[in-house]
C-alpha positions in Angstrom: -11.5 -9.1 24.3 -9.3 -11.3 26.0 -5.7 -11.4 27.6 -3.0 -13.2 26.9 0.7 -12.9 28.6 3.5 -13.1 27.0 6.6 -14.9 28.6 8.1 -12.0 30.2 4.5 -11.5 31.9 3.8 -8.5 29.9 -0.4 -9.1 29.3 -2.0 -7.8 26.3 -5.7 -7.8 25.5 -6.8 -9.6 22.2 -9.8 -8.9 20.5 -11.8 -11.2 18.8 -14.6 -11.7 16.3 -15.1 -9.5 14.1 -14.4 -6.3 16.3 -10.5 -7.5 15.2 -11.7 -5.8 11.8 -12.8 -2.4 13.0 -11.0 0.7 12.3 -12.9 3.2 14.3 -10.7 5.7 15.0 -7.5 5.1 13.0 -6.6 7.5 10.6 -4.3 6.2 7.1 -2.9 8.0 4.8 -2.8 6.5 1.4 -0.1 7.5 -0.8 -1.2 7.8 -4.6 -4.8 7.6 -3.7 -6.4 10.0 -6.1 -7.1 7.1 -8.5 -7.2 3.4 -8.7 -6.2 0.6 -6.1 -5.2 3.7 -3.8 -8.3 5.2 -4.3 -10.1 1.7 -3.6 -8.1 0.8 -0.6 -9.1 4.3 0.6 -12.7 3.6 0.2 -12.0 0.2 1.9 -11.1 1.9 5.2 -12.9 4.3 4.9 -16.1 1.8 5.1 -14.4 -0.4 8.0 -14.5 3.2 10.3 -10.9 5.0 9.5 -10.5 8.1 8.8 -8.4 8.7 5.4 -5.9 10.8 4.3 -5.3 11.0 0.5 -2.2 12.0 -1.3 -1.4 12.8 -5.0 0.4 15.6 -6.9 -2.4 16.7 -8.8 -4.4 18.8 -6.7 -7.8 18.8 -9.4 -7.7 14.5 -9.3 -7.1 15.0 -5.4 -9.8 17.1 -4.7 -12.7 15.2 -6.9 -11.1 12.0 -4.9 -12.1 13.5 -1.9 -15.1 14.9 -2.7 -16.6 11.6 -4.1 -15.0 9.6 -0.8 -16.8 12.5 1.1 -20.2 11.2 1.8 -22.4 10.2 5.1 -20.3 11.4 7.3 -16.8 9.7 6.0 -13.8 12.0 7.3 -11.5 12.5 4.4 -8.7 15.0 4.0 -5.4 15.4 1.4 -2.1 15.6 1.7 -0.4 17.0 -1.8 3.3 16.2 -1.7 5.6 14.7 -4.2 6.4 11.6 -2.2 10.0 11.3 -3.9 10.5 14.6 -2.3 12.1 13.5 0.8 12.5 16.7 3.0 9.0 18.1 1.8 7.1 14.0 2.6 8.7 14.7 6.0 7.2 18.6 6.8 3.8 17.4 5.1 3.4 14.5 7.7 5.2 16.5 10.9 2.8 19.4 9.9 -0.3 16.9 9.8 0.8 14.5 13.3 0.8 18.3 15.2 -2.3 19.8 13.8 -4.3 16.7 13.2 -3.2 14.2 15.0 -1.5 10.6 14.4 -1.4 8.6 11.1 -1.6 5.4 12.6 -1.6 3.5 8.9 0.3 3.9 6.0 -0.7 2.7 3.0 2.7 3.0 0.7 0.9 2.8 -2.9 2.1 5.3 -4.7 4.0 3.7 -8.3 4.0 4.1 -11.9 5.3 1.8 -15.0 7.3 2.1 -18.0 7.5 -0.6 -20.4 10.5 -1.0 -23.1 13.2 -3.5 -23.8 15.6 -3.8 -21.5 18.5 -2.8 -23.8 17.1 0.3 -25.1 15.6 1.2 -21.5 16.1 5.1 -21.4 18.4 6.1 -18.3 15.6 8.7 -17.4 12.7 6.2 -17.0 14.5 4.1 -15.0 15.6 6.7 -12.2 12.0 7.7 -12.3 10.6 4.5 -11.8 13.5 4.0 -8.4 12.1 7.5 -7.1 8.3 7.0 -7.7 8.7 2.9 -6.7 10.9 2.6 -4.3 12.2 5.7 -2.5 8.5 6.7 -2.2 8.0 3.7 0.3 11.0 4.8 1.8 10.0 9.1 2.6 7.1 8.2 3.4 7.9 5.1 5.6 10.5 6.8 7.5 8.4 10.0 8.1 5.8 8.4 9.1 7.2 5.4 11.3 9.4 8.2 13.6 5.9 9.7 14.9 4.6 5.2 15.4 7.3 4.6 17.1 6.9 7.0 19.5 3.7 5.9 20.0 4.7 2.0 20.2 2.4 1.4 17.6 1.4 1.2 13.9 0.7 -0.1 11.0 2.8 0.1 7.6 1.3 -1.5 4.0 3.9 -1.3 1.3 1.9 -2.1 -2.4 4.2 -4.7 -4.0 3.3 -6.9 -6.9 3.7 -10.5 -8.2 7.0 -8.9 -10.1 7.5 -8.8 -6.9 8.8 -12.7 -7.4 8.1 -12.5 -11.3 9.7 -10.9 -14.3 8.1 -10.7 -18.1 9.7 -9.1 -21.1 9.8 -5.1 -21.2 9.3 -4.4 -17.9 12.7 -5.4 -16.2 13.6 -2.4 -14.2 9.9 -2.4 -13.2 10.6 -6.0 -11.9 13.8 -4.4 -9.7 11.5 -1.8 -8.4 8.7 -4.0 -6.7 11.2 -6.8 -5.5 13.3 -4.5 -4.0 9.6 -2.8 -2.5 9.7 -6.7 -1.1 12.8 -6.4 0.8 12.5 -3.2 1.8 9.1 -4.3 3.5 11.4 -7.4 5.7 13.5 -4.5 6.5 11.3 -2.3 8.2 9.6 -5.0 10.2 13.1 -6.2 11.4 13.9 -2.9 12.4 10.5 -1.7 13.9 8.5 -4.6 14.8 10.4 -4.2 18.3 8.6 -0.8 18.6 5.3 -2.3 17.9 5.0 -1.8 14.3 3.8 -4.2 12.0 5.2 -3.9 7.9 3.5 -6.0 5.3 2.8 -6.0 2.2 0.3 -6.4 -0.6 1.5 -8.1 -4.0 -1.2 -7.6 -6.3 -1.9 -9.7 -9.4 -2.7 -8.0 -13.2 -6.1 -5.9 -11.8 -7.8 -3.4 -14.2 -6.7 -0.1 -13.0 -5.5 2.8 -14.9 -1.8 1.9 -14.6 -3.1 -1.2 -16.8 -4.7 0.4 -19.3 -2.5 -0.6 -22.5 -2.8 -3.8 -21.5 -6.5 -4.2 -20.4 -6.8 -2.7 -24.2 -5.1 -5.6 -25.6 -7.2 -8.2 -26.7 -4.3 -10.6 -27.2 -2.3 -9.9 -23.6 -5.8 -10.3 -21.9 -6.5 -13.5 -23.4 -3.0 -14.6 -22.9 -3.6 -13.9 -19.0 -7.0 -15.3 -18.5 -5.1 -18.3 -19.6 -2.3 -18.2 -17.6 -4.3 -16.8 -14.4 -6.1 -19.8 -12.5 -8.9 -17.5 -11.4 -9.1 -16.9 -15.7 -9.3 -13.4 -15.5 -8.2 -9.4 -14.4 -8.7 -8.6 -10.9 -10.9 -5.4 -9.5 -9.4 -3.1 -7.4 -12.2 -4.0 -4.9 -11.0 -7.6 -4.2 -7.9 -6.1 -2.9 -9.3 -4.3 0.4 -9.8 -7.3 2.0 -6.0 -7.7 2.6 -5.7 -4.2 3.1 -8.5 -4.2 6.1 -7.0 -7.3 7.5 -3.6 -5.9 7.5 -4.7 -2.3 8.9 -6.0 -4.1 12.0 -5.5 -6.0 14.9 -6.4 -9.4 13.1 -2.7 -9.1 11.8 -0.7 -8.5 15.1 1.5 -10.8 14.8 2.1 -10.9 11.0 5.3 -9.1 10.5 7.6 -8.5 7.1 5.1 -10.8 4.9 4.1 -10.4 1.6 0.3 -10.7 1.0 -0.1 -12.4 -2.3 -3.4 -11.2 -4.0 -3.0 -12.6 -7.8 -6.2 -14.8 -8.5 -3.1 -18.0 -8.2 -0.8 -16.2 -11.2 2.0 -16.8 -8.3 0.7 -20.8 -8.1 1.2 -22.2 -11.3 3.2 -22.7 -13.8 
């Protein structure tokens, strides 16, 4: 621990080493966690000393989440909201802060896909995937920032993708949803960085998760992307806590409205 003043001669104290990666104490709530990269980022902080908070629709998958995340001691709990619901996100996480205490990260990864050509795109999937994609990240963002900012403090983790900056055929609106998750991440750091928040994101590459499954079953699409992926293969959820731990904690106090890249180079080459 060190300190450091700023310019107005406010000081802060800095840790260092690797006591910058410890969670101890934080609690996060992981939206969409019952099952694949939420499930894994949950197990992440859970390992780094956080105390997690999952969230799904399906109470079953929720529960066997928690019960499997539930061992030597690990404090997990659930939180079963819709989070395109916007009045019942904001009771769910009001009811936790006074009962429970504060969420102090939010890890925004709830999503789904639907893949079709653009033209024929059915008016239904669309809206869905602009509820699920994008005005998730903002209920649950908004909910849960009010309470940080009170506190002058927290930490905000939208789940982006490389469409965040990428497009490929059937999955256009898809494309609109994650760069617009992007933006929306700039956004809330210019808004609430000056109340001590930090809002980043995590763009991750093609990873084998359930979301992927069609395409993890396609011999043809998985050879095309071991070609076109420097690394020359899928990702595992497990590579992605890394970014998630660094951007829970205070190694990333000064990182603000950036987009964490976690694609094995896809978003490198050509």
């Amino acid at each position: 621990m060190r300190k450091v003043l700023s310019r107005s001669g406010k000081e802060f104290r800095l840790n260092t080493g690797l006591s910058l990666f410890d969670l101890t104490g934080k609690a996060a709530l992981v939206t969409g966690s019952s099952q694949g990269i939420g499930f894994a980022l949950a197990e992440g902080l859970l390992a780094v000393g956080a105390s997690v908070i999952l969230n799904g629709r399906d109470l079953a998958k929720l529960t066997r989440a928690r019960e499997a995340l539930s061992v030597n001691g690990a404090k997990v709990s659930t939180m079963a909201v819709d989070v395109t619901d916007h009045g019942a996100v904001r009771e769910a996480v009001d009811e936790y802060e006074a009962s429970s205490g504060p969420i102090d990260i939010l890890v925004n990864n709830a999503g789904m896909q639907h893949r079709g050509p653009l033209e024929d795109f059915p008016e239904d999937a669309f809206n869905r995937l602009l509820q699920v994609n994008i005005a998730s990240v903002f209920n649950v963002g908004q909910a849960v920032a009010r309470h940080m900012i009170s506190r002058k403090a927290g930490k905000v983790i939208n789940i982006a993708s490389v469409q965040t900056s990428l497009a490929r055929p059937g999955i256009a609106p898809y494309t609109a949803t994650k760069g617009a998750v992007g933006n929306l991440t700039k956004g809330m750091a210019t808004d609430w960085a000056a109340h001590g928040l930090q809002c980043n994101a995590i763009a991750p590459g093609y990873f084998d998760t359930p979301l992927n499954a069609a395409l993890v079953a396609d011999s043809e699409f998985s050879a095309w992307l071991e070609k076109r992926t420097p690394a020359g293969r899928w990702g595992k959820v497990e590579e992605l806590v890394g970014a998630c731990v660094f951007l829970a904690s205070d190694a990333s106090s000064f990182v603000n409205g950036h987009t964490l890249y976690v694609d094995g180079g896809i978003t490198a080459s050509l």
